[in-house]
PyMOL commands that place a pseudoatom at each C-alpha (Angstrom):
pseudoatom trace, name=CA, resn=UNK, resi=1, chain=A, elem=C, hetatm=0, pos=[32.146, -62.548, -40.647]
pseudoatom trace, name=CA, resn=UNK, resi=2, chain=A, elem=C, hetatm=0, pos=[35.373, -60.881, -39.972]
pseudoatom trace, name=CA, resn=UNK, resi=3, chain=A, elem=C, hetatm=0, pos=[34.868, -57.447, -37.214]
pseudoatom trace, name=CA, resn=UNK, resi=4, chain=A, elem=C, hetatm=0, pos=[36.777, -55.139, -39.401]
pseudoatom trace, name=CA, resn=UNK, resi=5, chain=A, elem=C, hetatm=0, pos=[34.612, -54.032, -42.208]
pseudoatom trace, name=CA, resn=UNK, resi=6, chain=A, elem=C, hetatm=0, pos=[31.888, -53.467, -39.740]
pseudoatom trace, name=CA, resn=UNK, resi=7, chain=A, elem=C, hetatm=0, pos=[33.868, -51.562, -37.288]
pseudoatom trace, name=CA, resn=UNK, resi=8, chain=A, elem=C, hetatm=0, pos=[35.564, -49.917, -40.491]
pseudoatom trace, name=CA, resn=UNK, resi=9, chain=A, elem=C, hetatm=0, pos=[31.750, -48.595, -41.445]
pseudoatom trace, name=CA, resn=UNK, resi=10, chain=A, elem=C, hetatm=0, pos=[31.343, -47.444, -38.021]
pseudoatom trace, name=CA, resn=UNK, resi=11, chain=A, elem=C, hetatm=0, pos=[34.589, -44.981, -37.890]
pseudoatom trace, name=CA, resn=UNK, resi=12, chain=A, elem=C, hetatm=0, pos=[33.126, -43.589, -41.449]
pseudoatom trace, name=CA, resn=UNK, resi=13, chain=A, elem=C, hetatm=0, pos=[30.119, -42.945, -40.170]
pseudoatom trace, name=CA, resn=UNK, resi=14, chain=A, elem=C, hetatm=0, pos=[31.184, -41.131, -36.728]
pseudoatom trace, name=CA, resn=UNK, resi=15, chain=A, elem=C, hetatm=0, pos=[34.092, -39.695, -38.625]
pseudoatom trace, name=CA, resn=UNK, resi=16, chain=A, elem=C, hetatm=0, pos=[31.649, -38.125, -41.656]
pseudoatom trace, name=CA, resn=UNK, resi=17, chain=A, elem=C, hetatm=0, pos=[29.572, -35.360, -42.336]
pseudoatom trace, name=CA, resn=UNK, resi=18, chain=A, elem=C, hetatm=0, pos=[27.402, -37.293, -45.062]
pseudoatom trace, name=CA, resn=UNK, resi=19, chain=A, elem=C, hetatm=0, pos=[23.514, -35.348, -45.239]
pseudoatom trace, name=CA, resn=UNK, resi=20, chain=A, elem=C, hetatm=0, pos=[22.135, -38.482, -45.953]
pseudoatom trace, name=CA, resn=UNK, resi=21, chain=A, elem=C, hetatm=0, pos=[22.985, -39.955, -42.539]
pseudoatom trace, name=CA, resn=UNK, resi=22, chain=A, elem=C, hetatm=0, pos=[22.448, -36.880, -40.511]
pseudoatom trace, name=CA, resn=UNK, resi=23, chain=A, elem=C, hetatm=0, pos=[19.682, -38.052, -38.078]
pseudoatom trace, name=CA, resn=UNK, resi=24, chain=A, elem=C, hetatm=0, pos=[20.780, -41.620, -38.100]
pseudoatom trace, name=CA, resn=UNK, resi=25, chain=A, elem=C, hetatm=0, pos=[24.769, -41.955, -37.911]
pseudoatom trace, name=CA, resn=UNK, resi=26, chain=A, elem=C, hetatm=0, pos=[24.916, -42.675, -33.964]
pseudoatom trace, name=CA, resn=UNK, resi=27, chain=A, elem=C, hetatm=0, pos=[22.502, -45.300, -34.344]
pseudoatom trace, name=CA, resn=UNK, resi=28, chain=A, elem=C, hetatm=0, pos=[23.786, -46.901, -37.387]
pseudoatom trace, name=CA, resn=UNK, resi=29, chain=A, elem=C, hetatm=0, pos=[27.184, -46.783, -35.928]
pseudoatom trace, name=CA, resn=UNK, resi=30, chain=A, elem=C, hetatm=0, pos=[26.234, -48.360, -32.417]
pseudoatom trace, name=CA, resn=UNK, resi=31, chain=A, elem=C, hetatm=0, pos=[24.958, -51.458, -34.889]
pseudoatom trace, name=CA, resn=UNK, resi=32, chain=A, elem=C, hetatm=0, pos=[27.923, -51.662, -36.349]
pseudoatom trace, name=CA, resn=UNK, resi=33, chain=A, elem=C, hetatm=0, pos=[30.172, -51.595, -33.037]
pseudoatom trace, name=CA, resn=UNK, resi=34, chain=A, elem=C, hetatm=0, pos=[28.009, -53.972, -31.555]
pseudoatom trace, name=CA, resn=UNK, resi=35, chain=A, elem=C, hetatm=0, pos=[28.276, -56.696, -35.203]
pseudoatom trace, name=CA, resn=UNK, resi=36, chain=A, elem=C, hetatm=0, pos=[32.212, -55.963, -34.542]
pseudoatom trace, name=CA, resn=UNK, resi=37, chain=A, elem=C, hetatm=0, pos=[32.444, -56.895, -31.146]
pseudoatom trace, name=CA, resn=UNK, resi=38, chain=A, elem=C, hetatm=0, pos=[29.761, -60.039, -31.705]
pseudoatom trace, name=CA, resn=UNK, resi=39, chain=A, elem=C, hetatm=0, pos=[32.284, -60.804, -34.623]
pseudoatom trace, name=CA, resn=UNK, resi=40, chain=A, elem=C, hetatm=0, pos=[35.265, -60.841, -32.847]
pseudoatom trace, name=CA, resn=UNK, resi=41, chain=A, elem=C, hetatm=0, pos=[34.103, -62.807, -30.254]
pseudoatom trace, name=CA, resn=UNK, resi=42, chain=A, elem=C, hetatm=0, pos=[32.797, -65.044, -32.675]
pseudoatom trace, name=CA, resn=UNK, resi=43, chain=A, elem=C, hetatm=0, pos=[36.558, -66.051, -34.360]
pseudoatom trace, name=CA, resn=UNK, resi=44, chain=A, elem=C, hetatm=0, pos=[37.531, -66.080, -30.568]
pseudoatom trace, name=CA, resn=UNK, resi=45, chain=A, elem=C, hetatm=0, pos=[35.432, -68.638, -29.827]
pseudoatom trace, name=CA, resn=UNK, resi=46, chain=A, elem=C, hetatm=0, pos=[35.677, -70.722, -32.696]
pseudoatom trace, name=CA, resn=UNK, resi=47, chain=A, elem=C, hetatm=0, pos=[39.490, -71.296, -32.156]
pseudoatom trace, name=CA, resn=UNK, resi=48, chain=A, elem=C, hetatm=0, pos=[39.240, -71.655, -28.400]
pseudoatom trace, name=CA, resn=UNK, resi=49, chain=A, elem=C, hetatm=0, pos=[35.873, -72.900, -27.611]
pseudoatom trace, name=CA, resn=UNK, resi=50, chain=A, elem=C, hetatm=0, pos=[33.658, -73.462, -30.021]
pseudoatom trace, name=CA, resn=UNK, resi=51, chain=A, elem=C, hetatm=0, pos=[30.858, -74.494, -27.854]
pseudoatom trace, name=CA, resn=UNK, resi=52, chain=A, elem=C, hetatm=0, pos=[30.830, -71.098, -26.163]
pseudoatom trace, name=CA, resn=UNK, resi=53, chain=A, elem=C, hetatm=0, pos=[29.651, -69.465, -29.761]
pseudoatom trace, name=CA, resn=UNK, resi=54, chain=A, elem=C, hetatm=0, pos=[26.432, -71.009, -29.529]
pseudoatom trace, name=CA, resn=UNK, resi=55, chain=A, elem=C, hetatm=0, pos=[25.328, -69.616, -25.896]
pseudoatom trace, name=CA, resn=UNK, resi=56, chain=A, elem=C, hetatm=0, pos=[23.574, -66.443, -25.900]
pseudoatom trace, name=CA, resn=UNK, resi=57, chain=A, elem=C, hetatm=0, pos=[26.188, -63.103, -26.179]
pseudoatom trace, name=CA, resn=UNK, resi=58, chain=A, elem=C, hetatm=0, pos=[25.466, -62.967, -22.368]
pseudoatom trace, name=CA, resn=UNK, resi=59, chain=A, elem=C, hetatm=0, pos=[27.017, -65.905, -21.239]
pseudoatom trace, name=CA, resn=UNK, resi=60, chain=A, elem=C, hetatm=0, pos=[29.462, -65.798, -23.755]
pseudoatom trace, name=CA, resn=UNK, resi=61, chain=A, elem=C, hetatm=0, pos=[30.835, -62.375, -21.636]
pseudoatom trace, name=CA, resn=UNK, resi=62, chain=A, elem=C, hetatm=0, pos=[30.358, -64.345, -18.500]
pseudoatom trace, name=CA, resn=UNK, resi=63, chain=A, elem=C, hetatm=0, pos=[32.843, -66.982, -19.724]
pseudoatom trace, name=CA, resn=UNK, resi=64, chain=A, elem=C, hetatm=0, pos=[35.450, -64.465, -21.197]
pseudoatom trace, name=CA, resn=UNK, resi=65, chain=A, elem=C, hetatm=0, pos=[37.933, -63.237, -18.272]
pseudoatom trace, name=CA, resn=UNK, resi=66, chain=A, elem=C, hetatm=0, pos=[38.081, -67.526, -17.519]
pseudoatom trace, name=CA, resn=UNK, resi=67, chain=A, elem=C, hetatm=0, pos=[39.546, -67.400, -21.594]
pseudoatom trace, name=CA, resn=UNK, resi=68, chain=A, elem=C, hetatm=0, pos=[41.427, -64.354, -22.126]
pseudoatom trace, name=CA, resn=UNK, resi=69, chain=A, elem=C, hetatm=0, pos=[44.557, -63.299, -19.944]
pseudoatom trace, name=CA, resn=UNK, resi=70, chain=A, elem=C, hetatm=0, pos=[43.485, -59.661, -19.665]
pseudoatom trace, name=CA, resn=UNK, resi=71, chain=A, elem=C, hetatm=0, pos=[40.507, -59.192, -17.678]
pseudoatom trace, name=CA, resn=UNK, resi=72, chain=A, elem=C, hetatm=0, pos=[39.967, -55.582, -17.580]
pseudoatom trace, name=CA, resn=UNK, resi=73, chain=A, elem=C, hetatm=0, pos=[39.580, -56.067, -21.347]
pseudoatom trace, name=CA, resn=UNK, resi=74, chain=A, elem=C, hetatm=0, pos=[37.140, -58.702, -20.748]
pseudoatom trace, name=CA, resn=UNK, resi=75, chain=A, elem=C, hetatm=0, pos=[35.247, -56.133, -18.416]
pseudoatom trace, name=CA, resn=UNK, resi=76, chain=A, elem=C, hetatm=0, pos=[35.625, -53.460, -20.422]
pseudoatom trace, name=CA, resn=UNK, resi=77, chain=A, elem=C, hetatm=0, pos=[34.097, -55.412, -23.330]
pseudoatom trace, name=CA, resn=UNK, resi=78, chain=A, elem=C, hetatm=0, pos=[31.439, -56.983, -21.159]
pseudoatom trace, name=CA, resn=UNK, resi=79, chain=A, elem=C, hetatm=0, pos=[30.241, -53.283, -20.359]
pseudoatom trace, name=CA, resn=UNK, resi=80, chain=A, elem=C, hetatm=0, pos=[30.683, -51.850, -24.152]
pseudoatom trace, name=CA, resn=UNK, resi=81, chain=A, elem=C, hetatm=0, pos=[28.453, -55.001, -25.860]
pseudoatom trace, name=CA, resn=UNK, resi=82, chain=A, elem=C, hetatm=0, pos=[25.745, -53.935, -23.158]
pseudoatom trace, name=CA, resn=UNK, resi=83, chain=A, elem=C, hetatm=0, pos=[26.014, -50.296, -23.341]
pseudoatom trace, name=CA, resn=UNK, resi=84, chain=A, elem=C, hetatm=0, pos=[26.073, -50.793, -27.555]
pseudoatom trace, name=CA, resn=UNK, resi=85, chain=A, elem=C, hetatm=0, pos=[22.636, -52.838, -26.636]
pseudoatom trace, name=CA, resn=UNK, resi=86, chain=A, elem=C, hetatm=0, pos=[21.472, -50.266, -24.582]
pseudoatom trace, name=CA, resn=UNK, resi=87, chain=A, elem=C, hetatm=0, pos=[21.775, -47.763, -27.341]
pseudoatom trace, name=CA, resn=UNK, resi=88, chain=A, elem=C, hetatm=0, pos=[20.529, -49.862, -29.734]
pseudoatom trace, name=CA, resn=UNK, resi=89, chain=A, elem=C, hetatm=0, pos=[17.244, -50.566, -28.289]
pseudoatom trace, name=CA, resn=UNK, resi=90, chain=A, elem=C, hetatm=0, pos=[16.318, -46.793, -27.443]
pseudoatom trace, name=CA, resn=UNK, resi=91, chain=A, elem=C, hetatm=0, pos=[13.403, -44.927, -26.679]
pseudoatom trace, name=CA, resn=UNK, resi=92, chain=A, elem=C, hetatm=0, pos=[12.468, -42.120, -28.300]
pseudoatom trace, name=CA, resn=UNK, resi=93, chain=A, elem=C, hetatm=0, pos=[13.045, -39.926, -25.731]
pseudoatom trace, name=CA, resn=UNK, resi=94, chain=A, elem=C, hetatm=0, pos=[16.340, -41.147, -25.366]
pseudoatom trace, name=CA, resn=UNK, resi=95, chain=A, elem=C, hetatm=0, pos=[19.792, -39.358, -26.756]
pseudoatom trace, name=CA, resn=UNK, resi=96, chain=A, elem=C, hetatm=0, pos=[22.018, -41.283, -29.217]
pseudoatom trace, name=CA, resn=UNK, resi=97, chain=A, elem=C, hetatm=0, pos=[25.383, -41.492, -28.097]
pseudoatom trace, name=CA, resn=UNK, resi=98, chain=A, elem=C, hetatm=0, pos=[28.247, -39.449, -28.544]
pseudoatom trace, name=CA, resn=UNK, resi=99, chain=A, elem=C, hetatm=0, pos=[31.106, -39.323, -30.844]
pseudoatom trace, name=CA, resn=UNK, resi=100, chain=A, elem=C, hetatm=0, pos=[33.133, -39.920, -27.449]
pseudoatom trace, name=CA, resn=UNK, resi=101, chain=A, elem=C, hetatm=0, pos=[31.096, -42.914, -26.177]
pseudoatom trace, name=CA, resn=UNK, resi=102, chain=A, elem=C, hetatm=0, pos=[31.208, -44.579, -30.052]
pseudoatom trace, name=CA, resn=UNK, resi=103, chain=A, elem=C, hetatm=0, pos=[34.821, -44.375, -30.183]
pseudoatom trace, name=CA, resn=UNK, resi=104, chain=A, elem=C, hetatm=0, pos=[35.313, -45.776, -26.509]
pseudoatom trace, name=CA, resn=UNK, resi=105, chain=A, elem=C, hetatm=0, pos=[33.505, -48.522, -27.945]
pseudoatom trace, name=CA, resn=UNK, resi=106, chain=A, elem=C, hetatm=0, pos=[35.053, -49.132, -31.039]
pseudoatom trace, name=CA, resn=UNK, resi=107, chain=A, elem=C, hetatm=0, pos=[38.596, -48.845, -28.589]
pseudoatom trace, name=CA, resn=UNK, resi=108, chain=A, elem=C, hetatm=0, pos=[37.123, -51.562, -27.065]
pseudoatom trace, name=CA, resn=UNK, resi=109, chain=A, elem=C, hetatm=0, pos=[36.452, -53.630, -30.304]
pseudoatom trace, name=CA, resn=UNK, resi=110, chain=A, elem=C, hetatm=0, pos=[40.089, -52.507, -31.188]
pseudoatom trace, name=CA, resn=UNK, resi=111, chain=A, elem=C, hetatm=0, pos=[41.937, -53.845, -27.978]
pseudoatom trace, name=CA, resn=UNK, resi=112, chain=A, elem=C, hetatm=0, pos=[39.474, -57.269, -28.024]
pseudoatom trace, name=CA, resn=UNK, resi=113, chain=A, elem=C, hetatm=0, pos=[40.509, -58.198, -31.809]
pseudoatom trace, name=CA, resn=UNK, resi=114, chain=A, elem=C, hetatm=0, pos=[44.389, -57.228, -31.458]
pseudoatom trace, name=CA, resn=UNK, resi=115, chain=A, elem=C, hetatm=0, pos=[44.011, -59.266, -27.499]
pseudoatom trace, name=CA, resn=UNK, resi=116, chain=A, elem=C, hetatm=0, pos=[41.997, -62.190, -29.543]
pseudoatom trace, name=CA, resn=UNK, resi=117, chain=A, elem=C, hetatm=0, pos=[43.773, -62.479, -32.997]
pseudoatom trace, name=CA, resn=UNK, resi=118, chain=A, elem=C, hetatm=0, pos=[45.686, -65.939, -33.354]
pseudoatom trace, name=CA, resn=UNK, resi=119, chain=A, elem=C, hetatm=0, pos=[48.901, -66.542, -32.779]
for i in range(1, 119): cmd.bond("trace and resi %d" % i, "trace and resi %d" % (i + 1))
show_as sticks, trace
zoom trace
């Protein structure tokens, strides 16, 4: 599965004003960040590691700054697959996240597939 129609749904859905997806957008769109990143990593891993696809998402973030040259970016994607879980697993006392903290993630996603695309 390729990151970008996933991460494409996301921007429409933080970047919309649809009534249908009033209560739900944030939510929705943290999913969809979170299948993006998971995606990218995915091709990543298939063209330099394959093995590494098939550990859980966890140690697949552990292994990342030892594969890709940038390792704030592996950091910074480290922190935005966790915080996307985070958000994705809430409590209903909890507050979606922002338009800001979406868009910091989908940055993220961004920066990881241009960092990640093949040669």
């Amino acid at each position: 599965m390729s990151a970008a129609p996933a991460a494409s749904a996301a921007r429409r859905l933080i970047n919309g004003s649809d009534p249908a997806t009033r209560f739900v957008w944030a939510r929705a769109a943290t999913h969809l960040i979170r299948q993006a990143l998971e995606a990218t990593l995915d091709a990543f891993w298939a063209r330099r590691a394959p093995g590494v696809a098939s550990a859980p998402m966890r140690n697949q973030l552990i292994c990342l700054p030892f594969y890709l040259p940038d390792d704030t970016l592996a950091k910074r994607a480290a922190w935005a697959w966790y915080a996307a879980s985070q958000a994705g697993h809430h409590q209903g006392f909890e507050m979606a996240p922002t338009s800001a903290d979406l868009l910091a993630w989908l940055d993220v996603v961004d920066a990881l597939a241009l960092a990640t695309e093949p040669a």
